[in-house]
DRENPATOR-499610 format. One record per atom (N, C-alpha, C): residue number from 0; residue in one letter; atom name; x, y negated, z. Coordinates in Angstrom, 1 decimal, m for minus. Last residue first. Layout:
<r k="NUM" r="a" a="CA" c1="X" c2="Y" c3="Z"/>
...
//
This chain:
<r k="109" r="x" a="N" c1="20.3" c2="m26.4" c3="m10.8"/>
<r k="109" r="x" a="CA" c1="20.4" c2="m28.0" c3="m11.6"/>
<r k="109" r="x" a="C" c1="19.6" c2="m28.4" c3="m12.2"/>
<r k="108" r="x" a="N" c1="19.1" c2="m24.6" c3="m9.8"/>
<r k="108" r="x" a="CA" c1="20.4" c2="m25.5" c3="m9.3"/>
<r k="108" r="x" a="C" c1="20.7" c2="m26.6" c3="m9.6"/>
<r k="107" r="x" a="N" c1="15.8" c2="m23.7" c3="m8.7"/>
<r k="107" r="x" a="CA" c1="16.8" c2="m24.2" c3="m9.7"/>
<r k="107" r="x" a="C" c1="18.0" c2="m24.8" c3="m9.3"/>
<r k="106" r="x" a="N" c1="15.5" c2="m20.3" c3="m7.4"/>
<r k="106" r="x" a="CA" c1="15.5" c2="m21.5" c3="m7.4"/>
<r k="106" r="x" a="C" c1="16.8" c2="m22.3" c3="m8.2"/>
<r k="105" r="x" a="N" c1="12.9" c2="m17.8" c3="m6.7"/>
<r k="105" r="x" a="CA" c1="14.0" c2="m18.4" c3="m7.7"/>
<r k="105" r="x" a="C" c1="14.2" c2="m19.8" c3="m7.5"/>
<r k="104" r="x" a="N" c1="12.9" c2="m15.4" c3="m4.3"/>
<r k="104" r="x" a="CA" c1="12.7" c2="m16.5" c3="m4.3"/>
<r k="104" r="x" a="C" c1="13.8" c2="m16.9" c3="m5.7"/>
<r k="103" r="x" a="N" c1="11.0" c2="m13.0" c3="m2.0"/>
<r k="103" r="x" a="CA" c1="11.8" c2="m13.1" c3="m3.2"/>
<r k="103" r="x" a="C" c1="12.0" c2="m14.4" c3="m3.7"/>
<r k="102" r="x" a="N" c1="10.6" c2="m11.2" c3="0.4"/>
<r k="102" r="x" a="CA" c1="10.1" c2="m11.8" c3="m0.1"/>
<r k="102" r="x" a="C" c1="11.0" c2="m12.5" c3="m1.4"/>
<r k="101" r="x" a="N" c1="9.1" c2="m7.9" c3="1.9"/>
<r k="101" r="x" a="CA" c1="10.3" c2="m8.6" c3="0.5"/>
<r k="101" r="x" a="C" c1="10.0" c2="m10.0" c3="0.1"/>
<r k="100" r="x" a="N" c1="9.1" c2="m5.6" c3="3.9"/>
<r k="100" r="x" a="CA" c1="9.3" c2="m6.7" c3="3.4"/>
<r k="100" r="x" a="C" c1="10.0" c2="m7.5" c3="2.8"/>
<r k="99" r="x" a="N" c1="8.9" c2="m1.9" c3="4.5"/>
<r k="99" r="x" a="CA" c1="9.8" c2="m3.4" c3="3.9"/>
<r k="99" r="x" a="C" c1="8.8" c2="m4.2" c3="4.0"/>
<r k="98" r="x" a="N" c1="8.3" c2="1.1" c3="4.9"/>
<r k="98" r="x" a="CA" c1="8.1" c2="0.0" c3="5.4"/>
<r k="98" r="x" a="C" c1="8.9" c2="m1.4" c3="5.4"/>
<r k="97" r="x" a="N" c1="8.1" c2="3.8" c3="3.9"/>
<r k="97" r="x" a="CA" c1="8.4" c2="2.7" c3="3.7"/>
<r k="97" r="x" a="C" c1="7.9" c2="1.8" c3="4.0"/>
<r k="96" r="x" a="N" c1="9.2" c2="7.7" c3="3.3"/>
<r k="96" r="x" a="CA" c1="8.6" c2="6.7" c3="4.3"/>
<r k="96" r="x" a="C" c1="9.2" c2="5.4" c3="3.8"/>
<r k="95" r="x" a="N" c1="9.1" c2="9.1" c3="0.2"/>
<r k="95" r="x" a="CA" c1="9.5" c2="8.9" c3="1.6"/>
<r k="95" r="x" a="C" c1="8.8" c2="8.0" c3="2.3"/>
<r k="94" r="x" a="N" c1="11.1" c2="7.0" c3="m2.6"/>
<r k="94" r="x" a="CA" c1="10.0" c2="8.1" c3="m1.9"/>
<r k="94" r="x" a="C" c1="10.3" c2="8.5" c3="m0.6"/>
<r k="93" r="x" a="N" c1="11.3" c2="4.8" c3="m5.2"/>
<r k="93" r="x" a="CA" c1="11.8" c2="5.4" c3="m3.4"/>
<r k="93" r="x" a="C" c1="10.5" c2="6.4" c3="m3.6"/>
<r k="92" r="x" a="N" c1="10.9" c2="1.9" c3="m6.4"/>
<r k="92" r="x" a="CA" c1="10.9" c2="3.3" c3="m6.7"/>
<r k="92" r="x" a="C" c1="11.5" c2="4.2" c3="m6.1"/>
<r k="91" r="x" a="N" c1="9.8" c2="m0.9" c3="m7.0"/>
<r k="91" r="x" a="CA" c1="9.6" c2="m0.4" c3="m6.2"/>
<r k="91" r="x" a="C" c1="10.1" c2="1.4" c3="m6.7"/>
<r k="90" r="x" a="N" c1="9.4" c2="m4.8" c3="m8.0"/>
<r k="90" r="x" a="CA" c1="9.3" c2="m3.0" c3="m8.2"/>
<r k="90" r="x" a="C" c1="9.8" c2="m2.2" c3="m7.1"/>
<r k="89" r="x" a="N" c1="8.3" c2="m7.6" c3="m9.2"/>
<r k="89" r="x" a="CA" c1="9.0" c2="m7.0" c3="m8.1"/>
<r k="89" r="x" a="C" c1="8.5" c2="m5.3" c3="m8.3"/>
<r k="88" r="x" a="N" c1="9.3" c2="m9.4" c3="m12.3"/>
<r k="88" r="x" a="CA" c1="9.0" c2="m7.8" c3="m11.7"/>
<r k="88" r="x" a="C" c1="9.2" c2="m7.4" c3="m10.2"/>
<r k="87" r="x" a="N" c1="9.1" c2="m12.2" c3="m14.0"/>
<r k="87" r="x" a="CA" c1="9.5" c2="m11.5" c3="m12.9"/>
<r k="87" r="x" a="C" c1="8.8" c2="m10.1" c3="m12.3"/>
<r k="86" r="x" a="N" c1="9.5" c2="m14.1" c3="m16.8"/>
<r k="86" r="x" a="CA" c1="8.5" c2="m12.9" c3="m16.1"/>
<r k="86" r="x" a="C" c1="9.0" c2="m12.2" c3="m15.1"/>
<r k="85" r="x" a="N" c1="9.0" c2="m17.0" c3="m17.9"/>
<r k="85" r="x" a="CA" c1="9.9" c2="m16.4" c3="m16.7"/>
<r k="85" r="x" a="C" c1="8.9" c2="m15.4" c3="m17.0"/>
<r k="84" r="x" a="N" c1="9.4" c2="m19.0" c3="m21.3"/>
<r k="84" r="x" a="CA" c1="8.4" c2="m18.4" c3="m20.2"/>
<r k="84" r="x" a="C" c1="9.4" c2="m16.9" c3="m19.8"/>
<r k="83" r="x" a="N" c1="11.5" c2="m21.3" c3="m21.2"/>
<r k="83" r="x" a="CA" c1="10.6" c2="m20.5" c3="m21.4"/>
<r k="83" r="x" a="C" c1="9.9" c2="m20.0" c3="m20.7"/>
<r k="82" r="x" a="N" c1="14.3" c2="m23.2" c3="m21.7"/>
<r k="82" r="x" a="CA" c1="13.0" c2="m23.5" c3="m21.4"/>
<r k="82" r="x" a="C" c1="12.1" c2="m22.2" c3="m22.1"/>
<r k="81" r="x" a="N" c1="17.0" c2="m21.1" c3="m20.9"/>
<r k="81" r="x" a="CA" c1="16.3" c2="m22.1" c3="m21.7"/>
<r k="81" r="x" a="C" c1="15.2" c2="m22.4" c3="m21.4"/>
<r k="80" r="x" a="N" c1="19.3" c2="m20.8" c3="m18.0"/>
<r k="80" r="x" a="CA" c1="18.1" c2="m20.3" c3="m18.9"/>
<r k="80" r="x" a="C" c1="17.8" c2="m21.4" c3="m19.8"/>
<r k="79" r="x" a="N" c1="22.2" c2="m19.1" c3="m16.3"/>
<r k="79" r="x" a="CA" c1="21.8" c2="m20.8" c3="m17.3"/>
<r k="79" r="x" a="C" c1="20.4" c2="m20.1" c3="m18.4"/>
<r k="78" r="x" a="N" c1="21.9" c2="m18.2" c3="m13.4"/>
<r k="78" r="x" a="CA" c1="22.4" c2="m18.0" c3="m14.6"/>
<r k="78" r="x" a="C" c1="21.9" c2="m19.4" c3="m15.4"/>
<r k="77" r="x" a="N" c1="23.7" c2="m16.8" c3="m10.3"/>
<r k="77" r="x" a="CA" c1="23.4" c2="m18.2" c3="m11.1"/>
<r k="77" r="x" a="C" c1="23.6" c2="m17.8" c3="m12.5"/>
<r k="76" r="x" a="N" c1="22.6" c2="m13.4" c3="m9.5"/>
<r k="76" r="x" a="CA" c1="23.0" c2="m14.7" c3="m9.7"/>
<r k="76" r="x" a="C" c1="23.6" c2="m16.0" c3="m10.3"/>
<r k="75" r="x" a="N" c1="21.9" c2="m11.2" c3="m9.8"/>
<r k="75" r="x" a="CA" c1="21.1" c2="m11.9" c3="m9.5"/>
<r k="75" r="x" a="C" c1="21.5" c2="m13.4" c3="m9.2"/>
<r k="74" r="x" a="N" c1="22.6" c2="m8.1" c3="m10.2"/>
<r k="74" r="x" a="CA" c1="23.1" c2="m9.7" c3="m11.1"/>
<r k="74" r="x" a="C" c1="22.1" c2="m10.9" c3="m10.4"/>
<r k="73" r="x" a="N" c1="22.2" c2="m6.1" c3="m8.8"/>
<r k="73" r="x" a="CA" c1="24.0" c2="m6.5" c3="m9.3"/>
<r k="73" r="x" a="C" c1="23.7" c2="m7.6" c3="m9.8"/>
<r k="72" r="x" a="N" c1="19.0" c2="m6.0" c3="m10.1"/>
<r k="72" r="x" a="CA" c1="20.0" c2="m5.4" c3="m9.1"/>
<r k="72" r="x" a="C" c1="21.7" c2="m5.4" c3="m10.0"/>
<r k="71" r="x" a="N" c1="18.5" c2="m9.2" c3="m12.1"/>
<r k="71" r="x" a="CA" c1="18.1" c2="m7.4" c3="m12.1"/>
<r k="71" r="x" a="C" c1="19.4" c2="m7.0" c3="m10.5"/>
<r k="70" r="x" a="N" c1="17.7" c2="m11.3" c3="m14.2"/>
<r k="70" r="x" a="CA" c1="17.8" c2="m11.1" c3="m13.3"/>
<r k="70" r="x" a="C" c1="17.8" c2="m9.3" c3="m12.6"/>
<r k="69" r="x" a="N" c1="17.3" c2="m11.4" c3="m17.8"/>
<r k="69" r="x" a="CA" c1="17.8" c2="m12.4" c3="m16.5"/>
<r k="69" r="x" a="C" c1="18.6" c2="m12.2" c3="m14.9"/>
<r k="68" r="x" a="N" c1="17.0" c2="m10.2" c3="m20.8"/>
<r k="68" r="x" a="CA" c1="17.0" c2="m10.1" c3="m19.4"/>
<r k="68" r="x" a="C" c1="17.6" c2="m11.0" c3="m18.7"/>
<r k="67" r="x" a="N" c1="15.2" c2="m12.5" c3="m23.0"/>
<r k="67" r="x" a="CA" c1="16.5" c2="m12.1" c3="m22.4"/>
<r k="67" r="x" a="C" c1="16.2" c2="m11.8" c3="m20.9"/>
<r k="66" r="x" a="N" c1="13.5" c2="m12.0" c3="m26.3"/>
<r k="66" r="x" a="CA" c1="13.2" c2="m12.2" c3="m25.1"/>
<r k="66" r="x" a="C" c1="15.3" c2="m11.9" c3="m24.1"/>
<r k="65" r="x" a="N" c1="14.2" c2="m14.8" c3="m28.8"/>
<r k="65" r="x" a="CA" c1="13.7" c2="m13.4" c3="m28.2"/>
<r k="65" r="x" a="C" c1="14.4" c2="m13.4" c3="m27.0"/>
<r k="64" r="x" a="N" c1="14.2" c2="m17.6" c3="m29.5"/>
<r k="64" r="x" a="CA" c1="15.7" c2="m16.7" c3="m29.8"/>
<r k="64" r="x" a="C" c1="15.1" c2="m15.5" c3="m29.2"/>
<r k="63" r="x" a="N" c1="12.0" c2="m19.6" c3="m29.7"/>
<r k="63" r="x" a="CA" c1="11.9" c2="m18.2" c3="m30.4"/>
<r k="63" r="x" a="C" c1="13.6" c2="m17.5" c3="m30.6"/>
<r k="62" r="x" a="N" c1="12.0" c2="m21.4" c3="m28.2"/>
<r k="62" r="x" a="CA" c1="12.8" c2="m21.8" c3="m29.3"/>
<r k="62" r="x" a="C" c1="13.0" c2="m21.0" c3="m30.2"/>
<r k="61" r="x" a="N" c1="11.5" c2="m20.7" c3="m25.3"/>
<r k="61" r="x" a="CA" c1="10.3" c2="m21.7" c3="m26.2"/>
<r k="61" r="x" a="C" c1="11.0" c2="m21.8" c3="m27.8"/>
<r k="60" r="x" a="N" c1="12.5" c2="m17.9" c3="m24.3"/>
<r k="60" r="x" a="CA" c1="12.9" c2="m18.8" c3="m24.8"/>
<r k="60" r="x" a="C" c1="12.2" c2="m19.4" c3="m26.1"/>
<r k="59" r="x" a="N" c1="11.6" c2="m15.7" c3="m22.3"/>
<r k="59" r="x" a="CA" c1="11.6" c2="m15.7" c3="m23.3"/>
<r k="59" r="x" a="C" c1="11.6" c2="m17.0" c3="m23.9"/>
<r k="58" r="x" a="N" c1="13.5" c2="m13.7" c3="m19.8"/>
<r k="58" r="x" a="CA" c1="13.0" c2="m14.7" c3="m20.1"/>
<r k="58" r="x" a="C" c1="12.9" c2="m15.1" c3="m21.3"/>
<r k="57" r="x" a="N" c1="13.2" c2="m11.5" c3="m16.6"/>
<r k="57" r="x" a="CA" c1="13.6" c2="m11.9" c3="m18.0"/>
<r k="57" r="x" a="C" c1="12.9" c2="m13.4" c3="m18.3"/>
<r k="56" r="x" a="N" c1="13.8" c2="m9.5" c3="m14.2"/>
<r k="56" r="x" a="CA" c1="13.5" c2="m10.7" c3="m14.6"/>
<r k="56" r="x" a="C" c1="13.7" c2="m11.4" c3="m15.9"/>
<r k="55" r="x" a="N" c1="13.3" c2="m7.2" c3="m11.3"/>
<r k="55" r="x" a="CA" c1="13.9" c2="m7.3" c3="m12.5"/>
<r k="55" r="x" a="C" c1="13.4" c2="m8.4" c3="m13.4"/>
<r k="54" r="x" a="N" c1="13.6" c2="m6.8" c3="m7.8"/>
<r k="54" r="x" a="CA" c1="13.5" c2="m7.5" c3="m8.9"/>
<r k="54" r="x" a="C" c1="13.7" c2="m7.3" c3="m10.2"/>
<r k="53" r="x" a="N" c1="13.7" c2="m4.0" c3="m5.5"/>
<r k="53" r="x" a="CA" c1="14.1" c2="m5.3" c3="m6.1"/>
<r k="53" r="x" a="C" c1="13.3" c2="m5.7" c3="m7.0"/>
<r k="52" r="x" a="N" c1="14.6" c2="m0.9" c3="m4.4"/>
<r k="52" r="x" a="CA" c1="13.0" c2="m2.0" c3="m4.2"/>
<r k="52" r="x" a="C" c1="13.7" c2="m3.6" c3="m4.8"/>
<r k="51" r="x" a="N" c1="16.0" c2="0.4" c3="m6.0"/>
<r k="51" r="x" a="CA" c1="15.1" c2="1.1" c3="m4.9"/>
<r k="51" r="x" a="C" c1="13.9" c2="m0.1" c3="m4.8"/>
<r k="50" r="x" a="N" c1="18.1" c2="m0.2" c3="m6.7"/>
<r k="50" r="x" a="CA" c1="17.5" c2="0.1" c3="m7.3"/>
<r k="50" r="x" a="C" c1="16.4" c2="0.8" c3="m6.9"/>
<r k="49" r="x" a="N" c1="20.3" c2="m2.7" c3="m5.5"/>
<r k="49" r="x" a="CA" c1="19.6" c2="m1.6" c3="m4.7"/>
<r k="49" r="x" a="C" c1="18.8" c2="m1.2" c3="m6.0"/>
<r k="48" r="x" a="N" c1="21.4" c2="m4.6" c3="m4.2"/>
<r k="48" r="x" a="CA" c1="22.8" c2="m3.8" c3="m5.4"/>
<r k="48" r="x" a="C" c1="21.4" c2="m2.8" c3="m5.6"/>
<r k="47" r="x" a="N" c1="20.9" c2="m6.1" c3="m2.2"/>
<r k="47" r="x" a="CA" c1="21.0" c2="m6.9" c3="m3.5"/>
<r k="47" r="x" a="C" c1="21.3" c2="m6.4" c3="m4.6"/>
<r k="46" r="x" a="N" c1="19.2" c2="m3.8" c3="0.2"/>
<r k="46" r="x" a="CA" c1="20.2" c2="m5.1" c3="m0.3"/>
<r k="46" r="x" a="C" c1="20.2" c2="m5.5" c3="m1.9"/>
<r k="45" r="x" a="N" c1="16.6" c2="m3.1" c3="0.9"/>
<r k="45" r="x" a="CA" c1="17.8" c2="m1.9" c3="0.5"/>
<r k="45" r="x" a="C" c1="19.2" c2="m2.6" c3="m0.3"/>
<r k="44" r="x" a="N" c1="15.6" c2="m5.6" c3="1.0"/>
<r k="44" r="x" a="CA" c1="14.8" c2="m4.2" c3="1.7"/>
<r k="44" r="x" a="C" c1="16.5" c2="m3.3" c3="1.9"/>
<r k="43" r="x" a="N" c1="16.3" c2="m8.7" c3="1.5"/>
<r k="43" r="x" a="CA" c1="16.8" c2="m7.7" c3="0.5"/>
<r k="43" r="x" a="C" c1="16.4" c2="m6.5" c3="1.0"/>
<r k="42" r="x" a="N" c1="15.8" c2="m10.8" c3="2.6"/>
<r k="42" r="x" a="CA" c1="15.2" c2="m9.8" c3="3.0"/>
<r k="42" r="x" a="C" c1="15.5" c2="m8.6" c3="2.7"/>
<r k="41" r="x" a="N" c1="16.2" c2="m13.5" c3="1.3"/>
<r k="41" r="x" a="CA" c1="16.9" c2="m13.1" c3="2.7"/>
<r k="41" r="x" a="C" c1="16.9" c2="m11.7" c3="3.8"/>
<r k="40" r="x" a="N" c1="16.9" c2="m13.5" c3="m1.9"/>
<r k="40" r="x" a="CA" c1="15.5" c2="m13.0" c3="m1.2"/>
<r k="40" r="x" a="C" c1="16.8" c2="m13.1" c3="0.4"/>
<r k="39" r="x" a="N" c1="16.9" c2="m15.2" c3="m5.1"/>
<r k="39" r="x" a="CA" c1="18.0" c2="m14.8" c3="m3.7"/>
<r k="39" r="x" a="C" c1="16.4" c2="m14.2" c3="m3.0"/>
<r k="38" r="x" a="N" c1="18.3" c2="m16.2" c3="m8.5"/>
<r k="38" r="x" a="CA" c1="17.5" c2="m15.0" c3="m7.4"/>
<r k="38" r="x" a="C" c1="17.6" c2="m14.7" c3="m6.1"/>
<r k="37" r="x" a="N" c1="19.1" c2="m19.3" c3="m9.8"/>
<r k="37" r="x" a="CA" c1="19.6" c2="m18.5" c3="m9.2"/>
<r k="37" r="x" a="C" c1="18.3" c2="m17.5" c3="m7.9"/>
<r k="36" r="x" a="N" c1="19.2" c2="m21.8" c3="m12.8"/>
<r k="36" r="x" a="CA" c1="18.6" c2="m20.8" c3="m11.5"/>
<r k="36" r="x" a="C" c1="19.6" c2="m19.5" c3="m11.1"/>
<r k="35" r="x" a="N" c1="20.4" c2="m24.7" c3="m14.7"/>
<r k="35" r="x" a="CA" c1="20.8" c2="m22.9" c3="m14.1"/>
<r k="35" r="x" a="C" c1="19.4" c2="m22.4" c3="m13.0"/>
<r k="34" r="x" a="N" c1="17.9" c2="m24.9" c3="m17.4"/>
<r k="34" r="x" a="CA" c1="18.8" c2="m25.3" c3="m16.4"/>
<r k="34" r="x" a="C" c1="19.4" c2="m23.6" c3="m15.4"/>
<r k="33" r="x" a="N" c1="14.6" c2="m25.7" c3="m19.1"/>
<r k="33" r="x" a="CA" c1="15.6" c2="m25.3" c3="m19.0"/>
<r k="33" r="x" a="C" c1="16.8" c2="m25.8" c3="m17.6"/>
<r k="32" r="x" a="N" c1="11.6" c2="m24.5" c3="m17.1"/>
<r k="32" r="x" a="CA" c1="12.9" c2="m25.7" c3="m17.7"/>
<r k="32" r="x" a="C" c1="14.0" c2="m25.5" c3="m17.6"/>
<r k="31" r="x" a="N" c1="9.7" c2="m21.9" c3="m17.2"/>
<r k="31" r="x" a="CA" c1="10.5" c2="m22.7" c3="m16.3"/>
<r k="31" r="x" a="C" c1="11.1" c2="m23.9" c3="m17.4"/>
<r k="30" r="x" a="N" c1="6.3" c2="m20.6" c3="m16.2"/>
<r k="30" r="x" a="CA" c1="7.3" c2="m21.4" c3="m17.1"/>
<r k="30" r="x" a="C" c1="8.4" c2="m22.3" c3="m17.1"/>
<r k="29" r="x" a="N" c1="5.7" c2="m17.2" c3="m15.3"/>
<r k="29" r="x" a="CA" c1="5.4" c2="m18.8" c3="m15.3"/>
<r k="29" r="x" a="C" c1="6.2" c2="m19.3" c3="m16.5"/>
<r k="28" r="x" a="N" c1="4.2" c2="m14.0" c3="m14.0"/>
<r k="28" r="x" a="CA" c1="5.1" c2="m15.5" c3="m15.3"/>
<r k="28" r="x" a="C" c1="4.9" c2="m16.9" c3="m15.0"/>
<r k="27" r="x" a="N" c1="4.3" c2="m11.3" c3="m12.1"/>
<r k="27" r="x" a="CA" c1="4.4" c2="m12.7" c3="m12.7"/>
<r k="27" r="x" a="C" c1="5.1" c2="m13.6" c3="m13.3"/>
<r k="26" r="x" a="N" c1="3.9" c2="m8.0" c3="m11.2"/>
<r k="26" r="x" a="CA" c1="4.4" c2="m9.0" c3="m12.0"/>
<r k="26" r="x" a="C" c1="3.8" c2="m10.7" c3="m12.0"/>
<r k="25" r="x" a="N" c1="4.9" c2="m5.5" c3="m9.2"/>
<r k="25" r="x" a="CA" c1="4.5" c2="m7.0" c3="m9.4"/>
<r k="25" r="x" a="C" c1="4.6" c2="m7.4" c3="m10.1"/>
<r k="24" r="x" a="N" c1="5.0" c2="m2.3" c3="m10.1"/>
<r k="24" r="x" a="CA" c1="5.6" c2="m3.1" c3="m9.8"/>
<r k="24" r="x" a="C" c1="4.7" c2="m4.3" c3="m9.6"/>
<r k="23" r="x" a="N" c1="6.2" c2="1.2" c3="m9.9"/>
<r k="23" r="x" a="CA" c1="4.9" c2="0.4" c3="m9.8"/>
<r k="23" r="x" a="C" c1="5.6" c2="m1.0" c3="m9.3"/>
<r k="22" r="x" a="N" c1="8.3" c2="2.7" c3="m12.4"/>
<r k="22" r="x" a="CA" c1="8.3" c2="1.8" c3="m11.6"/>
<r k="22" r="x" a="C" c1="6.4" c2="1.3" c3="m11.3"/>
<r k="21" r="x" a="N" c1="8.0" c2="6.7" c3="m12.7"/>
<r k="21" r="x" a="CA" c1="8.3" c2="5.2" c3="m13.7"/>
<r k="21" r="x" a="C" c1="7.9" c2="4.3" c3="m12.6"/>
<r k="20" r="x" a="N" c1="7.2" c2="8.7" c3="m11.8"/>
<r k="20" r="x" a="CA" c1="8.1" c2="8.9" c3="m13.2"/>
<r k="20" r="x" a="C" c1="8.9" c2="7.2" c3="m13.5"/>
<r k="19" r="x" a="N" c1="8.3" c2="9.0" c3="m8.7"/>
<r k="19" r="x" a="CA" c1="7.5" c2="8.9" c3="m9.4"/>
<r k="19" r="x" a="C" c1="8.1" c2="8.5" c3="m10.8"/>
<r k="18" r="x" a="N" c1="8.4" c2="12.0" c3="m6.5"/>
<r k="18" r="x" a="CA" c1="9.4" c2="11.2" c3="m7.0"/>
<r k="18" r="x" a="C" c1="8.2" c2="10.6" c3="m8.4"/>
<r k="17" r="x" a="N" c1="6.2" c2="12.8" c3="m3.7"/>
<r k="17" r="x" a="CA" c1="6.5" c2="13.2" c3="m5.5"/>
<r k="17" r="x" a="C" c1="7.7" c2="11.5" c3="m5.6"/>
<r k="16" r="x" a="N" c1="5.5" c2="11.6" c3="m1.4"/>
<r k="16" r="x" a="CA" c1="6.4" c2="12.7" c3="m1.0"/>
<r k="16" r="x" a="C" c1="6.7" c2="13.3" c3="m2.9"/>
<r k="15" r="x" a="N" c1="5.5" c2="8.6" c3="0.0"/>
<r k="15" r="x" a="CA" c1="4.8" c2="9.4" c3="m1.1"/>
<r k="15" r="x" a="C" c1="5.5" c2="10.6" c3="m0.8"/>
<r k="14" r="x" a="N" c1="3.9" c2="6.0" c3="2.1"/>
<r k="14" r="x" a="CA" c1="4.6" c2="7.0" c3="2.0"/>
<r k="14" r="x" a="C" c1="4.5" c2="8.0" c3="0.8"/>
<r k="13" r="x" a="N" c1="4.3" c2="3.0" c3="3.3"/>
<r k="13" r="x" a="CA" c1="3.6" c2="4.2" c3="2.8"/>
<r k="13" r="x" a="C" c1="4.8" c2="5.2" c3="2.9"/>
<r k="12" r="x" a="N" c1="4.4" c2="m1.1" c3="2.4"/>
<r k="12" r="x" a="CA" c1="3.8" c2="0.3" c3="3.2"/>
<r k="12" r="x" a="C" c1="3.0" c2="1.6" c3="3.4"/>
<r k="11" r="x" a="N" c1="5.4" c2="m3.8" c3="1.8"/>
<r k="11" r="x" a="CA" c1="5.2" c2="m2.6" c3="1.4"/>
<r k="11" r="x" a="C" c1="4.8" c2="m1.1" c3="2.4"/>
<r k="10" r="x" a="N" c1="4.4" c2="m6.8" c3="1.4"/>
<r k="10" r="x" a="CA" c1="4.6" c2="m6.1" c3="2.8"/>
<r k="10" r="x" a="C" c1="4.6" c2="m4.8" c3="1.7"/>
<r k="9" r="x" a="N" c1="6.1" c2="m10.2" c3="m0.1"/>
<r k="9" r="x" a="CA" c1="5.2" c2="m8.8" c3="0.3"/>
<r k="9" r="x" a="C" c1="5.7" c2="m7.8" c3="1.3"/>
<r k="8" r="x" a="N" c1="5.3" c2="m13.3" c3="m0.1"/>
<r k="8" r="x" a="CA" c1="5.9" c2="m12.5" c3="0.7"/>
<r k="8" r="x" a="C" c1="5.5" c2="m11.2" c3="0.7"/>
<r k="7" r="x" a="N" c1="3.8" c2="m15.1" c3="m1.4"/>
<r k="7" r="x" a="CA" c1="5.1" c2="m15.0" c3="m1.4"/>
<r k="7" r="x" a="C" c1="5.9" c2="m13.9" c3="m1.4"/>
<r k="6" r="x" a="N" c1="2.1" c2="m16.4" c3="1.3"/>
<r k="6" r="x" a="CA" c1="2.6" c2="m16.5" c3="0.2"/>
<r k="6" r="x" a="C" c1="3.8" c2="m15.9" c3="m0.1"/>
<r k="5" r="x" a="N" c1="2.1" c2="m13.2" c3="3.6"/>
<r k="5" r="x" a="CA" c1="1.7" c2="m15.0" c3="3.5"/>
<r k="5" r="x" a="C" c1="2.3" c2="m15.2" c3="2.1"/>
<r k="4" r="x" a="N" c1="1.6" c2="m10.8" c3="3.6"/>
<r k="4" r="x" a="CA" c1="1.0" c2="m11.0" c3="5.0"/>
<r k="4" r="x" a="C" c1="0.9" c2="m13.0" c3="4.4"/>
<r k="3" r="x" a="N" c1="0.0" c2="m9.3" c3="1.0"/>
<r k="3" r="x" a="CA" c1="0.9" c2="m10.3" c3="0.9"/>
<r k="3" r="x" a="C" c1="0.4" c2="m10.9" c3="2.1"/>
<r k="2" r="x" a="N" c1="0.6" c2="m5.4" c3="1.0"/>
<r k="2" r="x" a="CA" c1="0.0" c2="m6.5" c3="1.1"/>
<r k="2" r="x" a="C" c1="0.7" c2="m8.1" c3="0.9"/>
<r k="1" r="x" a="N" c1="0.6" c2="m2.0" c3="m0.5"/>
<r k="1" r="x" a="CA" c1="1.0" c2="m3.6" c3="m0.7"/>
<r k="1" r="x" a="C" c1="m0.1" c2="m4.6" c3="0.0"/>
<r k="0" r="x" a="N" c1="0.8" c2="1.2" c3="0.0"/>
<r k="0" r="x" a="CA" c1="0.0" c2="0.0" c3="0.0"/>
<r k="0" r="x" a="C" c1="0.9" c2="m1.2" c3="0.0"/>
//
């Protein structure tokens, strides 16, 4: 189960005991300006390197150069984007017992 106890912020909680074929994930887009950003969470469930519960993030550039991954476990930081539209993934793929909190945060540098 997923909840969001406050903006932002999700709560994960459960248990599965099957390994699952493929990610259940969050998604949302927006639209950013161009400039650096950078992915930070304070929460990191299984830390920043983790393929277990993170992020994955792309972005597709108003100037039609096609779509570019962004953001993902090991990289999550400062990158230089174009003006487009962000899609962000929070995901999830563990088995077992779980109880995290994630909250997740992009922010512009310049």
């Amino acid at each position: 189960m997923v909840t969001e106890p406050s903006p932002g912020t999700y709560r994960f909680k459960g248990s599965t005991t099957t390994e699952a074929g493929s990610w259940n994930n969050l998604t949302s887009v927006v639209h950013v300006d161009a400039g650096t950003y950078t992915m930070d969470a304070t929460d990191w469930p299984f830390g920043d390197n983790s393929w277990l519960l993170g992020v994955q993030a792309s972005v597709t550039p108003d100037d039609g150069s096609g779509r570019q991954d962004v953001f993902g476990p090991t990289s999550y930081g400062p990158k230089t984007l174009k003006d487009g539209t962000f899609n962000c993934n929070i995901f999830i793929d563990t088995t077992g017992e779980v109880d995290k909190t994630f909250t997740p945060r992009l922010y512009k540098l310049d």
